[in-house]
C-alpha atoms as one frame of an Amber mdcrd trajectory, in Angstrom:
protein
  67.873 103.309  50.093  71.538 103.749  49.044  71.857 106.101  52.121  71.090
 103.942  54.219  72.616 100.852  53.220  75.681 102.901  53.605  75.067 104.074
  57.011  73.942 100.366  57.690  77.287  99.095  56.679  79.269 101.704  57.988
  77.656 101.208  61.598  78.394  97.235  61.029  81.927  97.716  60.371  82.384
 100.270  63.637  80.601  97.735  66.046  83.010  94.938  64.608  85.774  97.077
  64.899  84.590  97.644  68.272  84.217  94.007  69.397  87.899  92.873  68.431
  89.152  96.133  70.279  87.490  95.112  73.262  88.281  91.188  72.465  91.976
  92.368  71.827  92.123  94.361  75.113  90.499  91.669  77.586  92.878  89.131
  75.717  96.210  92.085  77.311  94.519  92.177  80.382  94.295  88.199  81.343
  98.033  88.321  79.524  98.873  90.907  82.096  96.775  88.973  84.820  98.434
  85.971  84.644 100.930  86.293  86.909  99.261  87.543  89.471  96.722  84.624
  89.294  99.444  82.481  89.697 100.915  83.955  92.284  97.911  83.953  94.442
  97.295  80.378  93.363 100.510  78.939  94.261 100.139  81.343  97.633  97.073
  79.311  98.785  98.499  75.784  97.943  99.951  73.612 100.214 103.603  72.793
 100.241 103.079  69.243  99.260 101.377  69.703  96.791 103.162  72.127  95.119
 106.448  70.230  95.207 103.990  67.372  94.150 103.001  68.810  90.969 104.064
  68.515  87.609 103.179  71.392  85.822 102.122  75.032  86.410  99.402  74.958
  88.982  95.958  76.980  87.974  93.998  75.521  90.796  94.760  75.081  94.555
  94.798  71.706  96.161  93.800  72.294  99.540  92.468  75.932 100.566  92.925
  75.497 104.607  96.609  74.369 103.816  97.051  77.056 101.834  95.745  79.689
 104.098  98.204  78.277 106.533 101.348  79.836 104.326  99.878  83.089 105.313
  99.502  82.498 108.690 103.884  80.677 108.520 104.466  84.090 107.105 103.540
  86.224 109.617 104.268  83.087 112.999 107.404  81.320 111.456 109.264  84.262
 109.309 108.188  87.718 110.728 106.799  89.132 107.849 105.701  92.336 109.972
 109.166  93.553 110.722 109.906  94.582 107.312 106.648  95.284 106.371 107.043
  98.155 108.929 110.345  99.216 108.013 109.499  99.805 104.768 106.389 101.873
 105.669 108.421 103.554 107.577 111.229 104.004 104.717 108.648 104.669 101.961
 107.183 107.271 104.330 110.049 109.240 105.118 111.887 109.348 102.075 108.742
 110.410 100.290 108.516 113.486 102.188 111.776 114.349 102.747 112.018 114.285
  98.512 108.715 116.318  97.210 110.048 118.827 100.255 113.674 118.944  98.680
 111.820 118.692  95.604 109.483 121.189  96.061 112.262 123.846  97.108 114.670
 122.911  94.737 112.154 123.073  91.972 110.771 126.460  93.256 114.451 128.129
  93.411 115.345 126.961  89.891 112.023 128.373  88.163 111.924 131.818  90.166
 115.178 132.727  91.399 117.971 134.290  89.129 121.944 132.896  90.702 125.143
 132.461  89.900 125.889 128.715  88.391 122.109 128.106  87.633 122.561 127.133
  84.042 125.806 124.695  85.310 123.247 123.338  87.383 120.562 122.496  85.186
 123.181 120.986  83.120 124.278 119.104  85.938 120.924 117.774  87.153 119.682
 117.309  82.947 122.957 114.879  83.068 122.450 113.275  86.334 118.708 112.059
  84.885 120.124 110.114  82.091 122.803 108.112  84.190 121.168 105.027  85.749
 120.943 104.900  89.558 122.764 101.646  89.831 125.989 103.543  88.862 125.995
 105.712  92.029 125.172 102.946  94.466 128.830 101.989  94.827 129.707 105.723
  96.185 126.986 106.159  97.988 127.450 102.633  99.585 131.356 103.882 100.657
 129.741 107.154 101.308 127.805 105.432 103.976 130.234 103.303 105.238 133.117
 105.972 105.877 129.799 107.952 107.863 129.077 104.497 109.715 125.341 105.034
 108.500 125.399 101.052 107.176 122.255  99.639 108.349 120.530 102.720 109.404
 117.326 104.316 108.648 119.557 107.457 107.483 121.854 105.304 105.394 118.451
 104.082 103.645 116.829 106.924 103.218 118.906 109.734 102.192 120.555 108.450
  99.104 116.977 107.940  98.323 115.824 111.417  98.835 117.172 113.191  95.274
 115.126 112.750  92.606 115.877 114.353  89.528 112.804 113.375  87.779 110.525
 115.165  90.276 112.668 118.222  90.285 112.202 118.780  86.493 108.653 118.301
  87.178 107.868 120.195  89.596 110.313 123.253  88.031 108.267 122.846  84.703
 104.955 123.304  86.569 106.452 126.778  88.421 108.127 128.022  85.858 104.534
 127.981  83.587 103.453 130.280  86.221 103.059 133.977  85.314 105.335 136.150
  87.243 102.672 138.736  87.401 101.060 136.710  89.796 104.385 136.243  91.815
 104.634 140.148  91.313 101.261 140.760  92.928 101.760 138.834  95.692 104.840
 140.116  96.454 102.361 143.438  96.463 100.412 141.729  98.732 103.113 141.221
 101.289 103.626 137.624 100.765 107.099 136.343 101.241 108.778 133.900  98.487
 107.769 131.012 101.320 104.622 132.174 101.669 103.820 132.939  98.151 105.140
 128.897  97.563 102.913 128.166 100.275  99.965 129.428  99.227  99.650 129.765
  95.795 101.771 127.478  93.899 100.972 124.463  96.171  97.930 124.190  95.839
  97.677 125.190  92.307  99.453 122.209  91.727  98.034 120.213  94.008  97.493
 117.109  91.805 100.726 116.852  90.413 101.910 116.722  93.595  99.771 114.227
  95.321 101.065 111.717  91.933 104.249 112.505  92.825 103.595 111.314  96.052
 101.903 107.918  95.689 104.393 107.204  92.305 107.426 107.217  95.170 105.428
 105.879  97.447 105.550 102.725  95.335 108.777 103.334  94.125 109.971 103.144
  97.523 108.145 100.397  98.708 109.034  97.944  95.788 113.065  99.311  96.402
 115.284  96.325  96.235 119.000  96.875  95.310 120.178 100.091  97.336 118.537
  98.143 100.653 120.171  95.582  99.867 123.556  97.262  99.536 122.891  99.118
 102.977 120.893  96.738 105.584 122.757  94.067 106.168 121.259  93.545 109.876
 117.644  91.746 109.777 116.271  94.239 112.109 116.801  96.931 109.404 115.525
  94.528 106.057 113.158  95.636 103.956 110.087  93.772 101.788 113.460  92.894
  98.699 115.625  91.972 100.641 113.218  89.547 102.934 111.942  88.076  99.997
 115.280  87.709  98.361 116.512  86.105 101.800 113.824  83.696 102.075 114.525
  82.552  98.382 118.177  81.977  99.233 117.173  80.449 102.651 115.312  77.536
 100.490 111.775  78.787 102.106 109.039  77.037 100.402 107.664  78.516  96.997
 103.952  79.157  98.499 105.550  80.654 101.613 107.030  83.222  99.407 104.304
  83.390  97.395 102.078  84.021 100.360 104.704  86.556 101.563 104.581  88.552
  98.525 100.967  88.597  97.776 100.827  90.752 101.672 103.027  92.870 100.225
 101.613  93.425  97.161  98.174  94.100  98.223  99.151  97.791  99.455 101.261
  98.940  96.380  97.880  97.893  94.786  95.320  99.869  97.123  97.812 103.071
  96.779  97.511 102.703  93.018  93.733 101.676  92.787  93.202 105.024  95.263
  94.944 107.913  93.308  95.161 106.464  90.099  92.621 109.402  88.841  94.729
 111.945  90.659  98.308 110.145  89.337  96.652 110.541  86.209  95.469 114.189
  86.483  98.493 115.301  87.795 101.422 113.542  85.595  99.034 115.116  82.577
  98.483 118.164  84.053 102.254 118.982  84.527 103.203 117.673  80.986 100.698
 119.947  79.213 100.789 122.574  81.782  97.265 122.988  81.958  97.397 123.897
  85.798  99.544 127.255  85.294  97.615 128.304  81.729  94.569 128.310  84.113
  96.230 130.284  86.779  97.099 133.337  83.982
């Protein structure tokens, strides 16, 4: 009977326990929520009455009107414009930096030159110093080059990534070189062989790499704003930023930055398992002890 009293009590305590986790983790995720709730709220109220109110608003005040900011977003402001540009921004300098990356990585785990170690110190330095110290000379960089409100100027500051490099060069290098031996048996060249073995073998970690820049990229606010100074070139931050300073109304903004919001979300809710499987993959490498 003592037995199982015990196992009684024991199984009370862990469903307890296991009521205030879960209590304590819905309580973080309406914390977290929050915001968003508002923002959407305040997106689909009208301008009257949210300069009407007197407090935070929880609860719309006229749906239609609200729906209306959406439709000022798109008629009155031309929300598409940057939208576009900064698919087209995020798209670009995405590829152009898991392809540097990729190579860079690759050279740096396999290849044997002069001034490697000075550059691994270099780049191990680089990581620690905060990108809003380099935006000055890059911004005179692109000025002297005339590449001011440009999709180069944009992008190619962009493009280095020191975070991916390390990555990606910690996922190669876990390799064994017998297998880069072998292939090199086979006939493969050091392309090839980067091609089509280590790529996909680390397919994962790559596709998170991917949709983490993706979103890095499209949520970019300070170096576009250093660089586009025509409208035509503007991205999601700086639109948003100029309609604040323009005095647009809070629910058009609101309205403007729940559309842009919505994909950062979709690209997160999409490869979050492979984000996930990849970032852990490449800390642990797992991938390359699988390879061996």
């Amino acid at each position: 009977m003592e037995d199982i009293e015990l196992k009684q009590t024991k199984t009370f305590k862990k469903v307890i326990a296991l009521i205030f986790t879960y209590l304590f983790l819905i309580l973080c995720t309406l914390v977290l929520f929050l915001p968003f709730y508002w923002m959407i709220n305040v997106s689909l109220t009208s301008v009257e009455g949210f300069n009407n109110a007197s407090g935070p608003l929880f609860i719309t005040d006229d749906l239609f009107e609200g729906i209306k900011n959406y439709i000022n977003v798109f008629k009155d402001y031309s929300a598409l414009r940057p939208i576009v540009n900064t698919l087209v921004f995020s798209i670009l300098t995405t590829a152009f930096t898991i392809i540097a990356s990729i190579l860079a990585s690759f050279a740096f785990a396999k290849f044997e030159f002069k001034g490697k170690r000075i550059a691994m110190v270099v780049f191990s330095v680089m990581a620690i110093i905060p990108s809003e110290v380099l935006i000055v000379g890059n911004y005179s960089t692109m000025v002297d080059l005339g590449l001011t409100s440009t999709y180069i100027g944009l992008i190619f500051p962009s493009v280095l990534n020191i975070t991916t490099v390390f990555i990606l060069y910690k996922c190669f290098s876990s390799v064994n070189a017998n297998i880069y031996y072998a292939s090199k048996m086979d006939g493969l060249s050091d392309f090839n062989y980067l091609r089509k073995i280590l790529i996909p073998m680390f397919r994962p970690t790559i596709i998170a790499l991917i949709a983490l820049k993706l979103v890095e990229c499209w949520n970019l606010y300070v170096w576009p704003s250093f660089v586009s100074n025509e409208e035509s070139y503007r991205l999601i931050g700086t639109t948003i930023q100029s309609l604040r300073m323009n005095n647009v109304d809070v629910p058009v903004i609101m309205a403007f930055m729940v559309v842009v919001t919505i994909p950062a979300i979709i690209m997160i809710i999409v490869f979050r398992n492979k984000i996930y499987e990849g970032i852990i993959k490449a800390l642990t490498r797992e991938e390359g002890k699988k390879s061996l």
